[in-house]
C-alpha positions in Angstrom: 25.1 11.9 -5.4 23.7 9.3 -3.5 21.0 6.7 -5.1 17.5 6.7 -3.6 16.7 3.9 -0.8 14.4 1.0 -2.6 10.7 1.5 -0.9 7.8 -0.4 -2.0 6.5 3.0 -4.1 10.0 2.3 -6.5 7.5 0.3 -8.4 4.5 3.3 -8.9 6.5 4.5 -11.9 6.6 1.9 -14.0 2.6 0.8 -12.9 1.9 4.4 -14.1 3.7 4.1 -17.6 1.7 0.6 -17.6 -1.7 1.3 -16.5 -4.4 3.7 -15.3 -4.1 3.5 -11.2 -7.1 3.4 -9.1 -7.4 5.4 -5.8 -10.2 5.2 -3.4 -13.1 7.2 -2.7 -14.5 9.3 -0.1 -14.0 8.2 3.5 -16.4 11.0 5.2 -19.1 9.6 2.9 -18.4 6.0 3.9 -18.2 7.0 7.4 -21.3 8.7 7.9 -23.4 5.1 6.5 -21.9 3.4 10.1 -24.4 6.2 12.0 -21.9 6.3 14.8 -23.0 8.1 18.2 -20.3 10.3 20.5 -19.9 7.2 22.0 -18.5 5.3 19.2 -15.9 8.6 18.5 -15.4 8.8 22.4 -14.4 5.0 23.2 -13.4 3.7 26.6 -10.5 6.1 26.3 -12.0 9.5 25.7 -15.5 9.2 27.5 -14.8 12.0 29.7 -13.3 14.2 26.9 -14.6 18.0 27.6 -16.0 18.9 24.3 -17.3 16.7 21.6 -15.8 14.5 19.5 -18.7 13.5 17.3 -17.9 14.1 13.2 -14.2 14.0 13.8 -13.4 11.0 12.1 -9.6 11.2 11.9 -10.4 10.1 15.5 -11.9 6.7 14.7 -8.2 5.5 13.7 -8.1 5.1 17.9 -11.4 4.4 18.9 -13.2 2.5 15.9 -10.2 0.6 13.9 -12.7 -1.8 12.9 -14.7 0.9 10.8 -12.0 2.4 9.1 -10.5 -0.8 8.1 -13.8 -1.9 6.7 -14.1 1.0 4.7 -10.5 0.7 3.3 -11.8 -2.9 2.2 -14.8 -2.2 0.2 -12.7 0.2 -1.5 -9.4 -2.4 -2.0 -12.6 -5.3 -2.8 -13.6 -2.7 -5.8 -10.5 -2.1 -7.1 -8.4 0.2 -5.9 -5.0 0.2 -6.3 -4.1 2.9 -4.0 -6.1 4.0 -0.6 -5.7 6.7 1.7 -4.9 6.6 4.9 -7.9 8.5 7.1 -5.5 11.7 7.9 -7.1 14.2 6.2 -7.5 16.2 9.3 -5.0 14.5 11.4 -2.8 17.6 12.0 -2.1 19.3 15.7 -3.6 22.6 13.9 -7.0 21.0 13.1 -7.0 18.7 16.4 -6.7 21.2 18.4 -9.8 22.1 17.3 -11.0 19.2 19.8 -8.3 19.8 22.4 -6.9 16.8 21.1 -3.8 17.8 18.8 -1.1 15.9 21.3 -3.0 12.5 19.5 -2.2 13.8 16.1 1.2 11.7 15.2 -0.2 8.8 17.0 -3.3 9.2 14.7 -1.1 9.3 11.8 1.0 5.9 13.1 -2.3 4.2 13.5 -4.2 5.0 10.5 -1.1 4.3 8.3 -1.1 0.5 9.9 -4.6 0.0 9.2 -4.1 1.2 5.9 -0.9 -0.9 5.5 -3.0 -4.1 6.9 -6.0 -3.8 4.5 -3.6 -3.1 1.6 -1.2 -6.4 2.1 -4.2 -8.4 2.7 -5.4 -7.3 -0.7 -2.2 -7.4 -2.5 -1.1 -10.1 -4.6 1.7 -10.5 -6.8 0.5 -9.4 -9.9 -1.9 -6.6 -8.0 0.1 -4.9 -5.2 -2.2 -2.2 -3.7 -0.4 0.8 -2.2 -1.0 3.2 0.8 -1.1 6.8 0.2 -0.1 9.2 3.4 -2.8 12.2 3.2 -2.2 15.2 4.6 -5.0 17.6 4.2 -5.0 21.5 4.1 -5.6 21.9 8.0 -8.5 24.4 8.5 -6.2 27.4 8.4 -4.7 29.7 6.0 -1.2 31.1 5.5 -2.6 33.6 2.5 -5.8 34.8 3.3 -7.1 36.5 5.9 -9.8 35.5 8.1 -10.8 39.1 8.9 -12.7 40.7 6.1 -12.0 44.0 8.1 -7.9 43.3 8.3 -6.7 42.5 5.1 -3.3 41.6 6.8 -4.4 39.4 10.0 -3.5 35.9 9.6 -4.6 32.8 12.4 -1.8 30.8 11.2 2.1 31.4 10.1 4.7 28.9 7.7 6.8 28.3 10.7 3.2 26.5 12.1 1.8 24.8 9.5 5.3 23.0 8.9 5.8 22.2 12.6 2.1 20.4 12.1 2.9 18.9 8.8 6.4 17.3 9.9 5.0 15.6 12.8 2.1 14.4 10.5 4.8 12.9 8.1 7.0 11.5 10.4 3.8 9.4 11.7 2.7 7.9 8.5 6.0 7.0 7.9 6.5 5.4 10.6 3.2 3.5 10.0 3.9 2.4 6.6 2.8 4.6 4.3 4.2 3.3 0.7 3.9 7.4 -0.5 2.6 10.6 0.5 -0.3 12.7 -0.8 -0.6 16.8 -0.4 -4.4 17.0 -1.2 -7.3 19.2 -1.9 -4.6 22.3 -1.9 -6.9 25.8 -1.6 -3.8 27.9 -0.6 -0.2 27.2 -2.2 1.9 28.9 0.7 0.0 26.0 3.4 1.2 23.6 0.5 4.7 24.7 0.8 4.7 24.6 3.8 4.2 21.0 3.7 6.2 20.0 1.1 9.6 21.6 3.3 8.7 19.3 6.0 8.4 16.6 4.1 11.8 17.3 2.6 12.8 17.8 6.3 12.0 14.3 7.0 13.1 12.5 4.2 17.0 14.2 5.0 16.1 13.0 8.6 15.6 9.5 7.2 17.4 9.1 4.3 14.1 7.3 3.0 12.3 9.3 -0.3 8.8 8.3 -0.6 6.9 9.1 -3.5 4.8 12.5 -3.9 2.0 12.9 -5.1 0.5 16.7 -5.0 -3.5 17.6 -5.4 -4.8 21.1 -5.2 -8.8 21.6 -5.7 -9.9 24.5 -7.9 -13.2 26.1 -5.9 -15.1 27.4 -8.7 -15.3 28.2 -12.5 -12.6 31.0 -12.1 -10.4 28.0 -12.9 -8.3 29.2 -10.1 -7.1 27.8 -6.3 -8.6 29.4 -3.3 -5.2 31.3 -2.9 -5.3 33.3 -6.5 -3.0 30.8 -8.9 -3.9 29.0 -12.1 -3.9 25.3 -12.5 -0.3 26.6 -14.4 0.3 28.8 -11.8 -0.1 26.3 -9.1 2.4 23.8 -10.7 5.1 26.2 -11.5 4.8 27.1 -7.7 5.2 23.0 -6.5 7.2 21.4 -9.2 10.5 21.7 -7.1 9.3 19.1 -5.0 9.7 17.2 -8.1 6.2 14.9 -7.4 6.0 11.8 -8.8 2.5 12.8 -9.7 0.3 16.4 -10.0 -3.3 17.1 -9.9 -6.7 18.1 -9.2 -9.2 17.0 -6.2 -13.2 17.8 -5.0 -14.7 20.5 -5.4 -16.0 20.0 -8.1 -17.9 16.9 -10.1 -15.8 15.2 -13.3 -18.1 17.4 -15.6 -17.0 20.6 -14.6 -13.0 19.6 -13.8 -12.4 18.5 -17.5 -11.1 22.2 -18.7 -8.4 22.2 -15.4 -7.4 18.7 -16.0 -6.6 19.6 -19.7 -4.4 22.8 -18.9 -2.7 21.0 -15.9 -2.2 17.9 -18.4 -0.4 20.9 -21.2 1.7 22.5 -18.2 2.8 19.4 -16.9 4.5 17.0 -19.4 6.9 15.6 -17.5 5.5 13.8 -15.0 2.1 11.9 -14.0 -1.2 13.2 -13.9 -4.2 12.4 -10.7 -7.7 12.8 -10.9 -10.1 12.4 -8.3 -13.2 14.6 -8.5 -16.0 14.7 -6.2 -19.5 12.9 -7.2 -20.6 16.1 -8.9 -23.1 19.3 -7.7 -24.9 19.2 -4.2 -28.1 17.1 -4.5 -30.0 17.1 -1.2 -32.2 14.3 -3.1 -29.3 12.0 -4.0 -28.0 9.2 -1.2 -24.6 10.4 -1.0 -25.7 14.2 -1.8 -24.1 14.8 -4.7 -25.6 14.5 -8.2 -22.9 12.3 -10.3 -24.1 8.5 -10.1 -21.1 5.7 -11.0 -22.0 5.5 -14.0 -21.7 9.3 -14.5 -18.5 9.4 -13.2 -16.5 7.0 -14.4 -18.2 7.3 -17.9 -16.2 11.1 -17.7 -13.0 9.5 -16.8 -13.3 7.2 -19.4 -13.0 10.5 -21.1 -10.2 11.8 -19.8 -8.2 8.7 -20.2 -9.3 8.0 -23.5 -7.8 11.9 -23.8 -4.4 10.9 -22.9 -5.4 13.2 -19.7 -4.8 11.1 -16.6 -2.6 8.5 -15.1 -4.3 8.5 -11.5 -8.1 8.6 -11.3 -10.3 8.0 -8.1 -13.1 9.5 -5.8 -13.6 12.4 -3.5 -16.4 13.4 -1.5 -19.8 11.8 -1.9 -18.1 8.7 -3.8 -18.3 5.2 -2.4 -17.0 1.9 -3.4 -19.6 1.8 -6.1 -18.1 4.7 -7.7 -14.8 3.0 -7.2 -15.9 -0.1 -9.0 -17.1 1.4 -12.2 -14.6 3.9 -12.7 -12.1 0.7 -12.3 -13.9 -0.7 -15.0 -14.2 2.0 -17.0 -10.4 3.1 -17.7 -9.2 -0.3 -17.0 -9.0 -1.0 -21.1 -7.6 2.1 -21.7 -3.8 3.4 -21.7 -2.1 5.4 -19.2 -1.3 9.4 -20.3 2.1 9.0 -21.5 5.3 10.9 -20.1 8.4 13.1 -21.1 10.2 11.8 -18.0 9.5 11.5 -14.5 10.7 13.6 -11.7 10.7 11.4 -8.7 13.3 8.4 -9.7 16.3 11.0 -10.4 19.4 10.8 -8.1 18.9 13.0 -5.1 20.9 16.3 -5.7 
């Protein structure tokens, strides 16, 4: 058995027995207070593009840098420990969408250097801030069918989705990603998917980033998209040995506590995320949603006062002021403690 490479993420384990880590908060949300035009997506570079390119804000990784990296900021000047690269959609499968999926890995390289920039700027010795890889769902499903006439027809296959992720990996590695993130998971068989190519790349490499894994329960059923549990789900990823499991969007803090608290039970052995959205649509509310900062991070107080959570953060419709209080919220309060932790064992 060889011993894992050293990468900066060696130290996330030892943080996480320590403290409660802060991730960021919504980028969409952030990006939509700039007001950019289809010029500002477009740049010099794609100003004769054939379809539009407003709302696609993977995109701005090429032709607005400066945004992205001012939103990574705010969230690094609130507190964050950990921030996302702006990926979420930066897969050939959701691209393509644009006619512009031969720009996804070069997408994924650059967002992972602005990410990396903002981070070492903001890290210091006693406070090193980390850059999470995202890799989103992609806007296709492996499980369901997007016929409600043709139970069996599919638009994508495994073979696809893991061609996509792979090239999506290689690129935030090669950017500088410190470790990866599967998020806001509706169907486990797109998640597998992704989590072979990842394994792909790390025997490629010989370099074993951390993992963490996210799925998003849609609704009170308590259950993924796809059919599974919270349990369900983690029996179905836990091979991957993450270094941390959890729970994403969808819903507000209020309504996630019940899946946080059976994922917490089914899941002993390694570390626990938490980044719910800023509660229920609110057409009233700046940021649409109806859980202020002070809301949220008074309900992650909760959780971490529970012994629930090692990870806690923001999804959509939270901004750096969300980020701020939930930072000050858990920062008192101990991490959820741990049987063991997958991710620092020998590889096999």
């Amino acid at each position: 058995m060889k011993p894992i490479p050293y990468t900066r993420g060696q130290q996330l384990p030892q943080l996480l027995e320590q403290h409660i880590l802060v991730l960021d908060g919504a980028m969409g949300t952030m990006i939509q207070r700039f007001k950019l035009t289809e010029a500002d997506y477009r740049g010099e570079r794609l100003k004769d593009h054939p379809r539009d390119l407003k709302n696609n804000g993977d995109l701005l990784v090429l032709t607005r840098p400066d945004v992205i990296r001012d939103i990574h900021e705010g969230y690094l000047a609130a507190g964050a420990d950990m921030i996302e690269t702006n990926t979420f959609g930066a897969n050939s499968l959701a691209q393509d969408d644009y006619g512009l999926g031969h720009l996804a890995r070069e997408m994924n390289v650059a967002a992972a250097r602005i990410a990396r920039q903002a981070a070492d700027k903001f890290s210091t010795p006693d406070k090193p801030r980390f850059v999470a890889g995202a890799l989103g769902p992609t806007p296709r499903t492996a499980s369901i069918s997007p016929d409600v006439n043709d139970p069996g027809a599919r638009n994508v296959d495994f073979e696809q989705l893991r061609a996509a992720y792979k090239e999506q990996v290689e690129g935030l590695v090669e950017g500088g990603a410190d470790l990866l993130l599967v998020e806001t998971i509706f169907d486990t068989l797109n998640a597998k998917a992704a989590l072979f190519a990842i394994e792909e790349v790390f025997d490629a490499t010989g370099e074993r980033l951390p993992l963490v894994i996210s799925g998003t329960v849609t609704d009170a059923s308590g259950r993924v998209l796809s059919g599974q549990t919270v349990t369900a789900f983690w029996y179905s990823v836990r091979h991957a040995r993450p270094l941390a499991v959890g729970l994403n969007c969808a819903l507000g803090a209020a309504l996630m506590r019940p899946y946080i608290q059976e994922l917490a039970k089914a899941a002993p052995d390694t570390f626990i995320s938490c980044y719910p959205n800023a509660g229920l649509p609110n057409p009233m509310s700046e940021t649409g949603f109806d859980e202020t900062p002070e809301v949220t991070s008074r309900l992650l107080r909760e959780f971490a006062a529970e012994g629930l959570v090692n990870i806690v953060g923001g999804c959509c419709g939270t901004t750096p002021e969300h980020i701020g209080a939930i930072r000050e919220a858990v920062s008192p309060l101990a991490a959820r403690s741990t049987q063991k932790q997958f991710f620092y064992k020998e590889a096999a």
